[in-house]
Each structure stands twice: as C-alpha cells, then as structure tokens.
C-alpha positions in Angstrom: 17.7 91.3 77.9 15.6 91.5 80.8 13.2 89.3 82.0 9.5 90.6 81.5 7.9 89.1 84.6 11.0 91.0 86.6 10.1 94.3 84.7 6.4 93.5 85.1 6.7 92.5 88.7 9.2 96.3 89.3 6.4 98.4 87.1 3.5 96.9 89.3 5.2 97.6 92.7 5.7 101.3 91.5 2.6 101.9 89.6 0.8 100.5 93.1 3.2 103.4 95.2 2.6 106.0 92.5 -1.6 105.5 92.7 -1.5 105.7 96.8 0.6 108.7 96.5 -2.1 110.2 94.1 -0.9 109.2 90.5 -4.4 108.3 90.1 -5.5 106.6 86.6 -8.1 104.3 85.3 -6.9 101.1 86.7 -6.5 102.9 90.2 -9.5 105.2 89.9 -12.0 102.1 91.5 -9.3 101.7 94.0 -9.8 105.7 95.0 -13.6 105.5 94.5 -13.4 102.5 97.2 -11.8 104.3 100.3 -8.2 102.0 99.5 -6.0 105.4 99.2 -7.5 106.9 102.1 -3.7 109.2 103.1 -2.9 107.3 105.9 -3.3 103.9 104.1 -1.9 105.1 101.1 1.8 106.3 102.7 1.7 103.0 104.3 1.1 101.3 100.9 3.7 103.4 99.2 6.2 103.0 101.9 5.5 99.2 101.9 5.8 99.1 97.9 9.6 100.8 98.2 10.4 98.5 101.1 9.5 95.2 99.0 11.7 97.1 95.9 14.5 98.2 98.0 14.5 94.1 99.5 14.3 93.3 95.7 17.4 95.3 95.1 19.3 93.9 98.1 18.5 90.2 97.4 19.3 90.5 93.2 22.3 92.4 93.6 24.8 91.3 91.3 22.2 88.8 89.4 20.3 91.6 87.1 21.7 92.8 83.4 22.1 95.9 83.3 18.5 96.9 82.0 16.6 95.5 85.3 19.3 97.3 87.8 18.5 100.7 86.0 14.7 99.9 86.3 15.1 99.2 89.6 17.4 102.0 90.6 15.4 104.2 88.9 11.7 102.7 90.7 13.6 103.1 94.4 15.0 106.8 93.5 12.2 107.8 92.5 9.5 106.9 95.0 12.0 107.5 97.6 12.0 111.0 96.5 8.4 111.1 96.2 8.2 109.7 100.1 10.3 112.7 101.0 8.6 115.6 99.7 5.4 114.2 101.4 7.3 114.0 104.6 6.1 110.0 104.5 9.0 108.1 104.6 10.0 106.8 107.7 
C-alpha cells in the first residue's frame, strides 16, 4: 500500500509543475494573479519540480511498491512530455 505522504509529496511536486505550465485552478489561481507564473519563472519552476521527481526516482529505486513507482513513472513521463512540447526542457 503506498505511503500517503509519498503520494501526497509526488501529487504536490506535479500539481506545482502542471500550474506553472498553465494547468491553472483555484489553489494556483492567487499564485497567477500574483506575477509567480510569469513564463520564464514558471518553466524554471516546472523544470525544477521534474528535477526534484526524477532525483526522487533515482534515490527510491528499488524501495517503492509497486503503486508509488507507477505514480512516479507516470508524474516524470508526463511533465517531461509537457516540458518538450513547450520547447522548455533543458
């Protein structure tokens, strides 16, 4: 079963990526509304968000069920994709 502050910690690094890179909903709306996704702060938030996920991955390899590896896969696939259509990965 995985662990909920791994899931919660996984969801919150990838929620933050997903809100610079304009997944925009009420929790991030203030953030918007502030000037804190301004684009060129905002790739550099999302890139930083996959970089701590992709260390995540690195240093828990071999220590996750089965659940939390897919989670994580799945968070790093995904924003990594997203990072490559807007040409902001580096």
């Amino acid at each position: 079963m995985p662990h909920p502050d791994f899931v919660g910690l996984v969801n919150t690094l990838q929620a933050t990526a997903e809100a610079a890179l304009g997944d925009l909903n009420a929790a991030t709306a203030s953030a918007a509304r502030d000037g804190l996704l301004e684009e060129r702060r905002a790739r550099q938030t999302a890139e930083r968000s996959l970089k701590l996920l992709t260390m995540l991955a690195e240093k828990t390899r071999g220590n996750l069920d089965f659940t939390e590896a897919d989670l994580l896969g799945d968070a790093i696939t995904s924003l990594r994709a997203r990072l490559q259509a807007t040409g902001a990965e580096h």
